[in-house]
Short mmCIF file of the C-alpha atoms (twelve columns), coordinates in Angstrom:
data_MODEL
# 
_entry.id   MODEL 
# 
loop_
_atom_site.group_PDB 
_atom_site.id 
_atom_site.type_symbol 
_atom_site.label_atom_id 
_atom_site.label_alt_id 
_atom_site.label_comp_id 
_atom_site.label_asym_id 
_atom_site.label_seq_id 
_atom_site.Cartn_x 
_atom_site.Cartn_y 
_atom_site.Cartn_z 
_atom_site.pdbx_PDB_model_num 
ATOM 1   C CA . UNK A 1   9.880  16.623  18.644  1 
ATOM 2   C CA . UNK A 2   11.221 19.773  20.521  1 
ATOM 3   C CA . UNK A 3   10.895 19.023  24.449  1 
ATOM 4   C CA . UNK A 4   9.396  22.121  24.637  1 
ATOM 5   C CA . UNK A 5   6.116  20.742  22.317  1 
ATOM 6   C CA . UNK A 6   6.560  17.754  24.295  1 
ATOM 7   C CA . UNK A 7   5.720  19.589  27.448  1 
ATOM 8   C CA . UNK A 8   2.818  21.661  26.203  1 
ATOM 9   C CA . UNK A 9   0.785  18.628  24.697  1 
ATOM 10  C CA . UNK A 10  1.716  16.825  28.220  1 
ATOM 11  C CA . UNK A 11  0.327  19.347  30.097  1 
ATOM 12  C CA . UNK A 12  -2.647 19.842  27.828  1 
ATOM 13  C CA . UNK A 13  -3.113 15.826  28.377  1 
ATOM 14  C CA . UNK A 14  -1.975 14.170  25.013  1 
ATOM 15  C CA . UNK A 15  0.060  11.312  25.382  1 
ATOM 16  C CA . UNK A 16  3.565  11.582  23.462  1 
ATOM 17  C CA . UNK A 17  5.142  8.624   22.482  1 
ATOM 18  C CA . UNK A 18  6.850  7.521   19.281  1 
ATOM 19  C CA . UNK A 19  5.361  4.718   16.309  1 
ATOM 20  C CA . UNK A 20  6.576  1.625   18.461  1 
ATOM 21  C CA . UNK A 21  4.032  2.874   21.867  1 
ATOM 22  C CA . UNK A 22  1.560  3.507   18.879  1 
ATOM 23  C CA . UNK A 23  1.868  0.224   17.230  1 
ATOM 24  C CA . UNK A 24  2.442  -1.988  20.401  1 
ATOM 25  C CA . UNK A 25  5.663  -3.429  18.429  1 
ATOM 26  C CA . UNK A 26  8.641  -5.304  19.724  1 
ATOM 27  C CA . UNK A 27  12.133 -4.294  19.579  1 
ATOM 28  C CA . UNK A 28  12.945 -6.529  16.235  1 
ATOM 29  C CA . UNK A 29  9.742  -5.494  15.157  1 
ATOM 30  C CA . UNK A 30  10.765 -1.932  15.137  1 
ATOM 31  C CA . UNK A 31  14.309 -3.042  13.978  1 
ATOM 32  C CA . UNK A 32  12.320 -4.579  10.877  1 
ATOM 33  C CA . UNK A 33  10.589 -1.888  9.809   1 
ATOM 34  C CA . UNK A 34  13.467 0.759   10.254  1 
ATOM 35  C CA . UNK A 35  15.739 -0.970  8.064   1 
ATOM 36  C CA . UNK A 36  12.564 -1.375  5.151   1 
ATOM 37  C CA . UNK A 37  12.122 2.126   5.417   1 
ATOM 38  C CA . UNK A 38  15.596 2.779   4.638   1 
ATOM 39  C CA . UNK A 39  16.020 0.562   2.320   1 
ATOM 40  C CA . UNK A 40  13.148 2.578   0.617   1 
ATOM 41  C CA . UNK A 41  14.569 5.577   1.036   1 
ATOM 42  C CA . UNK A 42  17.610 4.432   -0.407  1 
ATOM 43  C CA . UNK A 43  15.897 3.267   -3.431  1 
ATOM 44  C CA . UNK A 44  14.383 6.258   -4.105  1 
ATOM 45  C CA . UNK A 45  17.018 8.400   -3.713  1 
ATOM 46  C CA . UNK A 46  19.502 6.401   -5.991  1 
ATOM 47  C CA . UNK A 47  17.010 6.129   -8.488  1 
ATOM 48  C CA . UNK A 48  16.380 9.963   -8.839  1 
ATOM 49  C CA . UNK A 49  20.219 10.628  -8.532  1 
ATOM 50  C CA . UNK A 50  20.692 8.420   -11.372 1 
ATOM 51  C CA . UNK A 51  17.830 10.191  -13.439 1 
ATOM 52  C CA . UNK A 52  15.920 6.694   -13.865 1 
ATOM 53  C CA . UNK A 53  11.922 7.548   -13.913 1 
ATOM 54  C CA . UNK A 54  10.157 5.162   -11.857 1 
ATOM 55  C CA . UNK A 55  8.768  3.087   -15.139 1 
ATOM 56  C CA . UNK A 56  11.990 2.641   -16.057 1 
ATOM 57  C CA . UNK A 57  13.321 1.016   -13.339 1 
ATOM 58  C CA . UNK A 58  9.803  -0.946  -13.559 1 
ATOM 59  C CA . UNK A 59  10.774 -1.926  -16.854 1 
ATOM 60  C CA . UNK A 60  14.291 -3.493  -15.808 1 
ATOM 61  C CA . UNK A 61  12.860 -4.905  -12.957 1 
ATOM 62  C CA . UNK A 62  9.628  -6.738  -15.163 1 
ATOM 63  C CA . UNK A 63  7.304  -4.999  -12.839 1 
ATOM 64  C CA . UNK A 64  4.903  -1.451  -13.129 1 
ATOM 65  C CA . UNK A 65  5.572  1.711   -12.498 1 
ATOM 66  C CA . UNK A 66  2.701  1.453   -9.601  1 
ATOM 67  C CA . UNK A 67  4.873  -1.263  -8.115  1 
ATOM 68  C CA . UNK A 68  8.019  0.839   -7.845  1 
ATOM 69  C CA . UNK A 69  5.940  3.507   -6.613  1 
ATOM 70  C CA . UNK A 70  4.661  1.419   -3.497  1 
ATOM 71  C CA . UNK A 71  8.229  -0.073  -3.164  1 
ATOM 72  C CA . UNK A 72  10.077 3.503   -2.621  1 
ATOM 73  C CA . UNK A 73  6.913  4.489   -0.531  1 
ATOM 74  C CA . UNK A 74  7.935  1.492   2.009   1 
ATOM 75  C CA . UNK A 75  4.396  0.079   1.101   1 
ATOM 76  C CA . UNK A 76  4.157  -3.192  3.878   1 
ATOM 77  C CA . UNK A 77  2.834  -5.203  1.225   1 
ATOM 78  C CA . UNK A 78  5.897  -4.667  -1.029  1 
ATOM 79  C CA . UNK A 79  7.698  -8.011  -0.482  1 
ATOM 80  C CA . UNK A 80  11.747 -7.667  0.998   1 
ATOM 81  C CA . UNK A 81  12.803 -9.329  -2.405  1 
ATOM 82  C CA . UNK A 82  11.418 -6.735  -4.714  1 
ATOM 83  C CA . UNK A 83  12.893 -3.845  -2.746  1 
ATOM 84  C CA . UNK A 84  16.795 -5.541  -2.502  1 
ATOM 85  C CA . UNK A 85  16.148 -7.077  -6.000  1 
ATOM 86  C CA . UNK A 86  15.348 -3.039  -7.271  1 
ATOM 87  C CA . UNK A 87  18.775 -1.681  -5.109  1 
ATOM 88  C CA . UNK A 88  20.484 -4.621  -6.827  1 
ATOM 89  C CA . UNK A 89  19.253 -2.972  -10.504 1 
ATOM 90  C CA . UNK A 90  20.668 0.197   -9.589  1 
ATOM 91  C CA . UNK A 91  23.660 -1.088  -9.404  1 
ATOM 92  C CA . UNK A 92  23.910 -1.107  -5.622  1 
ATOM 93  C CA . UNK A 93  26.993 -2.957  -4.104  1 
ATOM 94  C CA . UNK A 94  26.448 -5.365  -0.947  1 
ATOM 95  C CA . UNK A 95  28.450 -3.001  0.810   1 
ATOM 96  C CA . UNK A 96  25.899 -0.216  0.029   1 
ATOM 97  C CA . UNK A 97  23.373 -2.567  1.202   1 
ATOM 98  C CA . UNK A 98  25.266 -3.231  4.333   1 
ATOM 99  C CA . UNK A 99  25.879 0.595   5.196   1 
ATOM 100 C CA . UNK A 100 21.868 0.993   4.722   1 
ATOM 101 C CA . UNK A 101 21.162 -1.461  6.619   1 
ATOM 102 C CA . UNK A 102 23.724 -0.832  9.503   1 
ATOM 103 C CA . UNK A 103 22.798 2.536   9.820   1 
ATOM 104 C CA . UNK A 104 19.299 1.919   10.241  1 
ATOM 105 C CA . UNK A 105 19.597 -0.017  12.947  1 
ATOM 106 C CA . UNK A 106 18.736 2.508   16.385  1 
ATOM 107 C CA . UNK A 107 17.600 -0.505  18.665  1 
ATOM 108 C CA . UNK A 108 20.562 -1.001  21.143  1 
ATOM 109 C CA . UNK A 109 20.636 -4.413  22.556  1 
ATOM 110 C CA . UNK A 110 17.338 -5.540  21.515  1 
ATOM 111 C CA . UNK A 111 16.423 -8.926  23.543  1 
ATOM 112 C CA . UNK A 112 14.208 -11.645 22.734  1 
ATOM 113 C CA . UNK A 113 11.689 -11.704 25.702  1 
ATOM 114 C CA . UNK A 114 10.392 -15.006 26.601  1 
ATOM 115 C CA . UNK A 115 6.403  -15.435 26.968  1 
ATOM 116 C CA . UNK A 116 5.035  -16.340 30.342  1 
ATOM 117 C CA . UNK A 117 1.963  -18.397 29.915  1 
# 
């Protein structure tokens, strides 16, 4: 957001804050869900770049087309193994996987806090 916008909803009383103040998340939680969003991302753009129609890829991967559709979406009740397992069909290296990963990853020196009871 421009810190211009910022300003004017401030002033107007909004509070401005990104998904983790909205979602009360942790660090690795945040971490988490950034690299299944790429991940998604990814998906969808190699399979498109490839010219593979989302029931195709279904169709390689034993699933349905409404499946793929929630994976590339980043849908949280897509399981982890479905999403790599669909990167994997595309003929995504490790390394590819790796990159994705590493570049999702914005959370500098997240810490595990300890809970005082």
């Amino acid at each position: 957001m421009r810190a211009s916008k910022q300003r004017k909803l401030t002033a107007k009383g909004w509070k401005v804050g990104d998904a983790k103040d909205l979602l009360g998340v942790s660090a690795s939680e945040e971490a988490y869900i950034e690299i299944r969003l790429k991940l998604a991302d990814g998906l969808r753009t190699r399979r498109s770049s490839r010219g593979i129609t989302q029931t195709e890829l279904a169709s390689a991967l034993r699933s349905s087309q409404s499946q793929v559709a929630k994976v590339e979406a980043g849908d949280p009740t897509v399981s982890l193994d479905l999403l790599v397992r669909s990167l994997l069909a595309l003929g995504t290296s490790n390394r590819e996987l790796a990159a994705m990963i590493a570049h999702s990853l914005r959370v500098p020196n997240a810490r595990v806090e300890r809970r005082t009871r």
